[in-house]
N, C-alpha and C positions, 0 to 999 in steps of 0.2 A: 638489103640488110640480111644477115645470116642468122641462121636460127643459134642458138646455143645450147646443146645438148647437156645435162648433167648425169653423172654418175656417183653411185652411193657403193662405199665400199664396206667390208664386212662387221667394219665397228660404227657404222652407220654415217659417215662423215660422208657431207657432200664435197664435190668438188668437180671442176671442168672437166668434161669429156678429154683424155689428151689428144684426140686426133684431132679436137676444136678449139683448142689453145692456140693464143696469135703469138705467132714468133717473133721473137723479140732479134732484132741486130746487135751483135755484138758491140760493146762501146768502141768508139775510136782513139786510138789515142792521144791525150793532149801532146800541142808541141811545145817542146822541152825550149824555156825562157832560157836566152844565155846573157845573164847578167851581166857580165865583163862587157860583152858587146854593146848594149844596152847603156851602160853608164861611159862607153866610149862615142857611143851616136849622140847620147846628150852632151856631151863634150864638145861634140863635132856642129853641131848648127849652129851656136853664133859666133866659132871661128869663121867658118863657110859663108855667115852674113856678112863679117867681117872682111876678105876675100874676094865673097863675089861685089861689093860697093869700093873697092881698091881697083879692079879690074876694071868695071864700067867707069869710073873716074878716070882712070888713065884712058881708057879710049873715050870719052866725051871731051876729055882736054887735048884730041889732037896728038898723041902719045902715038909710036909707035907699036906694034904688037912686039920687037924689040926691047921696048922700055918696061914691057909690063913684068916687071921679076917677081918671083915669091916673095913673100913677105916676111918670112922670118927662118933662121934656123933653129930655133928654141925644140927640145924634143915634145915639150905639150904644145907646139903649133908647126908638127912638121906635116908639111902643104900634099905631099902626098894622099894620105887618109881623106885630107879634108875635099881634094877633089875629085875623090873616089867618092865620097858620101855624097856632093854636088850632085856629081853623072847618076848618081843610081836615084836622087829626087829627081830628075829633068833637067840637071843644068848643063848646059853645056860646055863644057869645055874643054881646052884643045892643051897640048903639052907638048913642046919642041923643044929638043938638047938645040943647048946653041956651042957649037965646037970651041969660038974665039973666047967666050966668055968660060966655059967648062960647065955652065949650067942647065938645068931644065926651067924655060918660062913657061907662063902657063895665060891663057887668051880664053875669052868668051867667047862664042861663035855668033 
């Protein structure tokens, strides 16, 4: 442990030595909440649960990776986002254009 030296200045006030002053680190700064984001991610997980229990259904019934199309065009459930939020929790999933049909299906891995 370090000694703590004091100095008294000419109106008699004491106070820390400054060579024996602990330096402080500057603060960091906070990171900046992006709302919109935020109330789109909560949006996004129990389409996602929704999704990811349509896909494992279709392949435990036997279903082609073929068979397994998105689920909806609706713009609050376009499947994009949702398995983009999937991939970035751990899930996996895969996305093929299919030419004959003109769509993207989407498969669990």
């Amino acid at each position: 442990m370090s000694e703590l030296s004091f100095t008294v200045n000419e109106k008699g006030t004491i106070g820390l030595d400054p060579l024996e002053q602990p330096t402080q680190r500057p603060a960091l700064p906070r990171p900046l909440k992006n709302r919109a984001q935020d109330a789109q991610d909560e949006m996004r997980r129990p389409q996602a649960a929704v999704l990811y229990r349509a896909l494992k259904a279709a392949g435990s019934e036997g279903l082609s990776w073929k068979e397994c199309w998105a689920l909806s065009t609706d713009e609050e459930f376009v499947v994009g986002p949702i398995v983009i939020w999937m991939r970035f929790h751990g899930c996996e999933v895969v996305a093929r254009y299919d030419p004959v049909g003109g769509e993207t299906r989407f498969y669990l891995v």
